[in-house]
N, C-alpha and C positions, 0 to 999 in steps of 0.2 A: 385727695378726697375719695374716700370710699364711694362704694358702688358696685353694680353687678356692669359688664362687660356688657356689648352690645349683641355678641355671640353666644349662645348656648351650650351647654355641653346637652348630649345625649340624655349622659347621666352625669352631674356638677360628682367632680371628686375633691378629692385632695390629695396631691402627688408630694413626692418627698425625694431627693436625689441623693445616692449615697457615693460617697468614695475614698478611697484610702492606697497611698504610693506609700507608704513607712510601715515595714515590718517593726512590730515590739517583739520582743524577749518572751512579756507575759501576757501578750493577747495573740502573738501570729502572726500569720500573713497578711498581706492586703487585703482578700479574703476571706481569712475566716477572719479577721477585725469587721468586716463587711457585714458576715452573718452575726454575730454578735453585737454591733451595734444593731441590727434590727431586732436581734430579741431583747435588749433592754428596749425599743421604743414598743414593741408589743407587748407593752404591761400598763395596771391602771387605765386611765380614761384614753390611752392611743390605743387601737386596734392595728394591727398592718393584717390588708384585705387578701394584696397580690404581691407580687416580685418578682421584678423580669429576673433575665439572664442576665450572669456577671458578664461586665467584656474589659479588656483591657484595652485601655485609649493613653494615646500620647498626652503628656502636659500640653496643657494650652495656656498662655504662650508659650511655645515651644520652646523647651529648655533644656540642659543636660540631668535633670533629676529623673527619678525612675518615673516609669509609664505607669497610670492608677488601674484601679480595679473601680470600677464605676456599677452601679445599678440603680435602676428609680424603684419603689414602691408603693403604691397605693394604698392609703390609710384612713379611717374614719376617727374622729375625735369630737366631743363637745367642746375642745379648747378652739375659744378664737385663736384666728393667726396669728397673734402677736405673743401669747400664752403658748402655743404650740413654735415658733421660732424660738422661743425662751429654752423650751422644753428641750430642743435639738442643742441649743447652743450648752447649756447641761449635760448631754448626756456627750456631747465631743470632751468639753473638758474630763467628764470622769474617765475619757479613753485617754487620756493626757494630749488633746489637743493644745497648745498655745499660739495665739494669733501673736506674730512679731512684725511679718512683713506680706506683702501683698502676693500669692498665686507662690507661696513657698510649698515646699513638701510636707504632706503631713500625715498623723497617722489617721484621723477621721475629717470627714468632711461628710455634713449636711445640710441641706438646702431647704427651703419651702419653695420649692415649682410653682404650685399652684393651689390655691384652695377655692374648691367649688366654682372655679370661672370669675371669682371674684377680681375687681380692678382696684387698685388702692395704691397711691404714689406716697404711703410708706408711713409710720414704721409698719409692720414689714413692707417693701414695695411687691405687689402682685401685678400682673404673675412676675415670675423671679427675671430682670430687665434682660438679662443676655440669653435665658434659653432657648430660643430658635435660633440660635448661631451656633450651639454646640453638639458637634456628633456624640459627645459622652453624654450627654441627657436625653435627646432623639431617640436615638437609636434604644434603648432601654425604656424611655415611658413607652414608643409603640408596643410592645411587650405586653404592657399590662394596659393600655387604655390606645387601642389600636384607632378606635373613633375621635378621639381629643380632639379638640381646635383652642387656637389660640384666643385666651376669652375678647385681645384688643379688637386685632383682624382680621379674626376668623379662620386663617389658613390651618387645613389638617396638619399633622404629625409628617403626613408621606411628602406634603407639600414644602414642608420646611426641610424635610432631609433633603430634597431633592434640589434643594436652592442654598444648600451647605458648601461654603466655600472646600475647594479640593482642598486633600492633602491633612486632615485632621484623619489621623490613624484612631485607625479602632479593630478589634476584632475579639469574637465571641469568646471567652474564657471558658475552655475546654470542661467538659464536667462539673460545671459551676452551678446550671439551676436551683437554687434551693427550694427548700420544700416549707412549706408555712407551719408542718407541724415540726419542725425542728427550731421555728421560733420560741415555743412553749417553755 
């Protein structure tokens, strides 16, 4: 059932989680797949507002495939979320995403985190069910929405990192901030 959450945001956003462990040929590395898929969603009715820093985090569930390049960013849209989860699930395949099996490697991956604090058990479900358990989503929305609370139970951003189970590797990717006008 839809609905607004019982907690507030500051300001209600819409977060977007990005990531990529599969270099291609003709799109690059982890990241710059990374920055590229954010300038195809800053076009038309998405805006992308902010964008943490890239970091590199271990697969969760830990596995032998490469480590991703992970960032969240904040976006404004007229699209409902179900029209905007559409919108990502598009723009993965035209990076040659293919879903085959669960928590595989891949060369894009996007999320709907959050829209405006909204509560909704789905389709899409919001907020996105696992994100306060993952250091690859934490650690990068504080970045760009350092105030956030989770819209269910309210805990901050600093609150959930700090209740992250050990041992989920993460670290900042060296000269990776991007800049919003190299989205254009």
């Amino acid at each position: 059932m839809a609905g607004d959450g019982p907690y507030f945001q500051v300001r209600p956003v819409i977060l977007i989680a990005i990531g990529s462990n599969l270099a291609s040929e003709a799109l690059g590395t982890p990241a710059q797949i990374c920055t590229r898929a954010l300038a195809r969603l800053n076009s038309g009715d998405v805006r992308v507002t902010a964008v943490s820093a890239f970091y590199e985090t271990a697969p969760v569930p830990a596995s032998d495939q490469p480590w991703f390049v992970n960032a969240v960013a904040r976006v404004e849209t007229g699209l409902s979320p179900a029209a905007l989860l559409s919108r990502l699930h598009e723009v993965e395949k035209e990076f040659g995403r293919m879903r085959r099996q669960l928590n595989e490697a891949r060369v894009l991956d996007l999320d709907l985190l959050d829209y405006k604090g909204m509560f909704q058990e789905g389709p899409p479900i919001l907020p996105h069910p696992r994100m306060g358990e993952r250091a690859f989503v934490l650690y990068p929305l504080r970045d760009v929405a350092p105030h956030w609370r989770h819209p269910v139970h309210g805990a901050t951003v600093s609150d959930l990192i700090g209740a992250l189970t050990p041992g989920q590797g993460i670290r900042p990717l060296a000269g990776s901030v991007p800049r919003l006008s190299g989205l254009e």
